[in-house]
N, C-alpha and C positions, 0 to 999 in steps of 0.2 A: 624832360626836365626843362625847364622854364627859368631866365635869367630875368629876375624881376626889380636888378638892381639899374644904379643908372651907370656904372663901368665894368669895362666887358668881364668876362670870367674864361677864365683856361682851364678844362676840367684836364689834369697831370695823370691821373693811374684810375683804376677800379679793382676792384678786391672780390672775390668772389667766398660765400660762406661755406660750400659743402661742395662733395664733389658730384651732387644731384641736381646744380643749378652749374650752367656756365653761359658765359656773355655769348653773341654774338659777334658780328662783322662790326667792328668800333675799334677802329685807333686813334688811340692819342699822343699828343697832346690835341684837344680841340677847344678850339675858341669860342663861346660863344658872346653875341654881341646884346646887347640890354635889350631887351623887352622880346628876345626872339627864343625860340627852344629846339632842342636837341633832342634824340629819341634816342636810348641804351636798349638794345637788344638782348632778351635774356631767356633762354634755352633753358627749359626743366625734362630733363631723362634720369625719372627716377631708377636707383638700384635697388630701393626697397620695396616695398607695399607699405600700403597707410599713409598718413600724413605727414609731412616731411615739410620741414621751415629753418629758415636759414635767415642774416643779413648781409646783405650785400653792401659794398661803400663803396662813394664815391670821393676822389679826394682831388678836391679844386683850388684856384687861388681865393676864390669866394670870404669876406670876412670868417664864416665859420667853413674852416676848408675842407673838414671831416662830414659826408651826407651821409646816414644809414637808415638802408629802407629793409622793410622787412617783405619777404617771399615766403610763398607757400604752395603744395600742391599735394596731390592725391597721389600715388602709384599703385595701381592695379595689377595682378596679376596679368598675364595671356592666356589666354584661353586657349587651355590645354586641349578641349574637348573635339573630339570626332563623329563626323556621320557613316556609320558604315551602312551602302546596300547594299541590298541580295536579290534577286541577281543582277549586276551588272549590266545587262540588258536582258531586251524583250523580244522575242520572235512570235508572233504570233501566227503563224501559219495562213493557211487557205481560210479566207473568210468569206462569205456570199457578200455582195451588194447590195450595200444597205439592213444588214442583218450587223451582230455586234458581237463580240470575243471578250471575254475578260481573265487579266493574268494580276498575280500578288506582286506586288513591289516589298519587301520588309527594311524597314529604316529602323536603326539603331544608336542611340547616344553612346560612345563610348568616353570612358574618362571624361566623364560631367553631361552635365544634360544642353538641350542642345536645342534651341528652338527655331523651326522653321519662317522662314519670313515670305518666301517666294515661291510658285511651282509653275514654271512656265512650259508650255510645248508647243512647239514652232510648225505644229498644221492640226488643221480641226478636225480631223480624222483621229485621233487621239485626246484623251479625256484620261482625267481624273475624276470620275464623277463621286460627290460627296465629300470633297477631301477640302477642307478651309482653313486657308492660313491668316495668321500666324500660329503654327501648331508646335508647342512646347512639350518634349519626349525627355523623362526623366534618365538619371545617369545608369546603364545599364538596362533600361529599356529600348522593349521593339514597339514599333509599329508598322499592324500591316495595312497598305492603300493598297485599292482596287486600280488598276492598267485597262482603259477601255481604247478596242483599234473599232473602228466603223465604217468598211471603206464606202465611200461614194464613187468610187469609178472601178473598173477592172484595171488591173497593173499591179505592180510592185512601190509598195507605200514607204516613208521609212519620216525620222524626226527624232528629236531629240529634247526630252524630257532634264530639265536646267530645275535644280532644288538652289537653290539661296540662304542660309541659316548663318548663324553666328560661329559654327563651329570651324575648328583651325583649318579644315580642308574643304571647304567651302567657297565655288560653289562646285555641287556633285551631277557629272553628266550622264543622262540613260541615255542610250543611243535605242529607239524603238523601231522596229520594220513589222511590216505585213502584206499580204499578198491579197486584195480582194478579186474575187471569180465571180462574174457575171455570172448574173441568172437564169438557167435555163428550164425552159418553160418544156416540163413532162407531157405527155398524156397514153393512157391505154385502149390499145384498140382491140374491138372487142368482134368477133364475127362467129356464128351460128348454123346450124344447119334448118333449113325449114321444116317447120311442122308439117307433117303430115297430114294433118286434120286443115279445114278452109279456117283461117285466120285471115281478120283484117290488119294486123299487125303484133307488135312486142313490147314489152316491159323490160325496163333494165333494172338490176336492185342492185347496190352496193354494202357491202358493210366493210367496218374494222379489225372484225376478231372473224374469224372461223366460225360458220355454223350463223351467222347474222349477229344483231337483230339487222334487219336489211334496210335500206332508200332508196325508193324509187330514185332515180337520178335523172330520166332522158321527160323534159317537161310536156312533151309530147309521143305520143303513140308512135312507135317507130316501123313502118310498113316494109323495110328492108332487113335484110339477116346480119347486120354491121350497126356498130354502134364507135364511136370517140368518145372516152369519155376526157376532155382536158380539164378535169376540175384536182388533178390530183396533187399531190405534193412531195417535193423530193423526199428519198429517202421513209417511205410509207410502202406499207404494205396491205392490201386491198383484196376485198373478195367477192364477185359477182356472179350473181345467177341471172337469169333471163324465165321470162312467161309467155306466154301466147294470149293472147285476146281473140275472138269470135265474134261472130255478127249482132253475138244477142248480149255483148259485153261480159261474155264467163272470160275469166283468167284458168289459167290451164295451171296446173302445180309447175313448178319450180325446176328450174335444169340442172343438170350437177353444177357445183359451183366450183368456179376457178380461181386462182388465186393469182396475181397481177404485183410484184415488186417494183418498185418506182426508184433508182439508181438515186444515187446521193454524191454531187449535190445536183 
């Protein structure tokens, strides 16, 4: 308020309309001097919802000592609504190095719907992958996001997955852990009894199922009754025979074939 006469003004009381508006920190009596201004503080804590208006007075020595302004404001409800997840947290167990695990998160609006604003996780070993916020879940709807752990180093992983939404319990913390387990590098060794017949050397065959169909695997002729083979892979299971080669390049038939489990991981 602004004193725009040329003798000072004393503003004596202030009146308040409703009990949705009230002043602030202002006591009077206060003087104000001509050409300077005063600022009334005025606080709206609606008890309703909707629109809400009221006047407020000011009453001064001023020639017209009665000022009435008018006020008005919104009250909104609180947002009653909830995010429930499920579960809680996430354990993801024994994971290889650099290989990847995926577990459900389900998020739920309760009592109104519930829109997501944020989904942070506090190490890059964890991911949400696919999942873009701002993502709006209707009232008594779920949603389920995929939980990705990938570890890059061997050890015990762990982070904390922070959702951000508009809902009353908000923001919602996952606590994530996992364990990644270095790679270990397989292979099967493989050894024979020599033919009995003059051979310049051996053939290795592998297959996947029982009974072939077979692959050569060793890129050269192998002159010894031992073979490595290090091309396998965890948790696989393998089945190889062995031939005989001659001077005049006959392969000999086929040896019983044996069967080679490769431990996991």
């Amino acid at each position: 308020m602004k004193n725009v006469g040329s003798q000072n003004v004393t503003i004596i009381a202030r009146r308040k309309g409703n009990k949705n508006f009230s002043f602030g920190t202002f006591s009077v009596p206060v003087t104000v001097l001509p050409g300077a201004s005063v600022q009334l503080p005025v606080n709206f804590a609606p008890i309703i919802a909707g629109n809400v208006k009221t006047t407020i007075s000011i009453i001064s020595s001023a020639p017209t000592p009665k000022l009435l302004i008018n006020v008005s404001g919104t009250g909104v409800n609180a947002n009653t609504a909830t995010l429930a997840v499920s579960p809680t947290s996430l354990n993801f167990g024994n994971v290889t190095v650099g290989s990847t695990a995926n577990l459900p998160i389900t998020l739920t609006a309760m009592n109104g719907p519930v829109t997501i604003s944020s989904a942070q996780i506090n190490s890059s070993e964890f991911s949400l992958p696919g999942f873009v916020v701002p993502k709006t879940i209707s009232t008594g709807q779920s949603l389920t996001v995929t939980a990705a752990f990938t570890p890059k180093l061997a050890g015990t992983a762990s982070a904390n997955l922070v959702l951000t939404s508009d809902a009353a319990n908000s923001p919602n913390t996952v606590p994530l852990t996992g364990v990644g387990v270095a790679v270990i590098a397989h292979n099967v060794a493989l050894t024979w009894n020599a033919s009995q017949d003059v051979v310049i050397g051996y053939d290795v065959y592998r297959a996947a199922t029982q009974g072939g169909s077979y692959t050569k695997i060793n890129p050269v002729l192998d002159s010894s009754t031992s073979y490595t083979d290090s091309t396998v892979k965890s948790g696989t299971t393998y089945y190889y025979v062995v031939t005989a080669i001659d001077a005049n390049d006959v392969e000999s038939a086929r040896s019983n074939e044996v069967q080679a489990v490769v431990p996991s991981p």
